[in-house]
N, C-alpha and C positions, 0 to 999 in steps of 0.2 A: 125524926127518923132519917129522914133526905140529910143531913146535917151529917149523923151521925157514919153516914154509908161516905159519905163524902169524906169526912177526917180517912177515911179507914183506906180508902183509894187513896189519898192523898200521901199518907205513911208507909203504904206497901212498897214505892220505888226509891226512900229511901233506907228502911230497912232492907232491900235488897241491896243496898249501894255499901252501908253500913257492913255487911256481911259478906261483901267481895272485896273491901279494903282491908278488912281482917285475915281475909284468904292469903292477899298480895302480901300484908305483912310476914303472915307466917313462910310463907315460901320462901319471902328473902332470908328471914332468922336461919329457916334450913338451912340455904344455900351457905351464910356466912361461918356456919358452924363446922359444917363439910370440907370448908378451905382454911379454918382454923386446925382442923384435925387430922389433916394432911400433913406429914411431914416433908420437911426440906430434904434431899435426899443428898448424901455427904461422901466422899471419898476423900480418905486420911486423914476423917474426921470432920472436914470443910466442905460445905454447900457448895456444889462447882459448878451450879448454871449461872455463872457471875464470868464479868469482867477477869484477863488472866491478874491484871493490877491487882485487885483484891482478894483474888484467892491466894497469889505469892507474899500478900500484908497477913494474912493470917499462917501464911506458913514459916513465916521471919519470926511470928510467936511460937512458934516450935524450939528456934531455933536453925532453922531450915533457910538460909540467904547465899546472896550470889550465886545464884546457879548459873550455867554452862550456856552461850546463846548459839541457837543455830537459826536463824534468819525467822520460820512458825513457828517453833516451839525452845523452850527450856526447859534444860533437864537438869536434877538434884539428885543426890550419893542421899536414902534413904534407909532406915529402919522400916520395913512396911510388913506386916503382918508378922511379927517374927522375925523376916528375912532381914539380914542386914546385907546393906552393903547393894541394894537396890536401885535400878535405873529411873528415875520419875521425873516422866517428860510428859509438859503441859504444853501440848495443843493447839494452838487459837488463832482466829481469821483475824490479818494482822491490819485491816481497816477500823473492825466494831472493836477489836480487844477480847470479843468474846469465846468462851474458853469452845472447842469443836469434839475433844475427847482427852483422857489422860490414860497415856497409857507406862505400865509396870512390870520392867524386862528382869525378871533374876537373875540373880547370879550367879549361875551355875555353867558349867560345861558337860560334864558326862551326862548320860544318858539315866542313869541311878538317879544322878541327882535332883534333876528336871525332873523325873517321876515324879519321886516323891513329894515334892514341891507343886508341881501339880496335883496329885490328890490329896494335898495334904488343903490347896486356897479353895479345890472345887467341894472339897467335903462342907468345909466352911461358910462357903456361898450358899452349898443346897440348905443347908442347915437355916440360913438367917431367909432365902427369897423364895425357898422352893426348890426342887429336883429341875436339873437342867433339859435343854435340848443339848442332844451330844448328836454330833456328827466325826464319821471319821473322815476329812475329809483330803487324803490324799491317798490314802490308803489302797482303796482300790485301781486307783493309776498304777500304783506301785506293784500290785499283785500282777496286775496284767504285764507287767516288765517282767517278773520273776523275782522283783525285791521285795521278799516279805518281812523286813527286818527294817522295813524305812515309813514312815509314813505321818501324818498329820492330825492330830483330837482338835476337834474347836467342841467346845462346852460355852451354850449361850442360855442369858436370862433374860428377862426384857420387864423392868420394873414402872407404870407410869412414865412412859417414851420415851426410861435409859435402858441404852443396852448396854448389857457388860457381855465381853466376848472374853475366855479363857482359852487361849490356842499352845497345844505342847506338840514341838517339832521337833519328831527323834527319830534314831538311827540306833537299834540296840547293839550293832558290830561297832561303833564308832564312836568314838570320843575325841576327836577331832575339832576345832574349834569352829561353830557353826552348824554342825552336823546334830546337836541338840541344844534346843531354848524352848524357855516358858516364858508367856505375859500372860499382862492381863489389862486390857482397853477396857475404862468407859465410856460411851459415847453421849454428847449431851444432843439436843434437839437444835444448837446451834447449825448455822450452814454448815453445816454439816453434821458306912450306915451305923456309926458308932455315935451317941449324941456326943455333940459337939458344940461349946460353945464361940460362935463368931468374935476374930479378932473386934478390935474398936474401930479398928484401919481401915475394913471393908464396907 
């Protein structure tokens, strides 16, 4: 009997040990799954928390080469979302290479235009991430001046620690060069109501 109480003490600590390395395993199975089924998150198609070298090797597979240098960033004559004829300039902290944000100026000048072009990318965006944060945020400067015909939209999302900002800067008396534009920034975590289906672009 003394024998048999013995085995039985004897097996209890590692049947507990047995059954907390099973615990450890499954937790990591979790964890590894979790980060398998996370996607990479893309702009113009391309995964952009990289190196600016590798996202402009995959943009040379577009077709998309020699772009324009301005000491941080490069810019490319783009197709993007529709829009032809697009500004897309990359970014990036000119020690690591690594990309800081992309941002995407259309083409447009009047104040029509940039409208619609903005609610035609924000429709788009709400559709694929969710309904934005909107801010007007110049607007009320502008009122307190007397100009109610002038003013600033930023529409923001914030996906897994990118943000994309949508800013449309108009003037509905003016058409004037400057006096109305639309982008649209990504920002990576580097240093720095109709259904609708999302371009591929976004």
């Amino acid at each position: 009997m003394k024998k048999l109480i013995l085995i039985l003490v004897l097996m209890l600590p590692m049947a507990s040990l047995a059954q907390s390395n099973k615990k450890a395993v499954n937790k990591k199975r979790a964890t590894t799954q979790r980060t398998v089924e996370l996607p990479g998150f893309k702009v113009f198609g391309i995964g952009f928390e990289t190196t600016r070298e590798k996202y402009e090797q995959e943009l040379s597979k577009k077709g998309y080469k020699n772009p324009s240098k301005f000491g941080n960033y490069d810019e490319y004559i783009v197709d993007f979302a529709g829009h032809k004829n697009s500004r897309f300039s990359i970014h990036y902290n000119v020690v690591t290479d690594s990309i800081t944000y992309i941002k995407i100026l259309f083409p447009y000048e009047t104040y029509k235009q940039n409208s619609e072009a903005h609610y035609d990318i924000v429709r788009q965006l709400d559709s694929k991430y969710g309904k934005s944060e909107r801010k007007d945020a110049l607007s009320e400067i502008f009122k307190e001046l007397g100009e109610y015909n002038h003013g600033q939209v930023e529409n923001k999302w914030e996906i897994n620690g990118i943000e994309i900002l949508a800013i449309f800067y108009w003037h509905s008396e003016s058409d004037k060069i400057g006096d109305n534009w639309f982008c649209l920034n990504y920002y990576t975590n580097a240093s720095n109501s109709t259904e609708i289906k999302p371009s591929d672009d976004l």
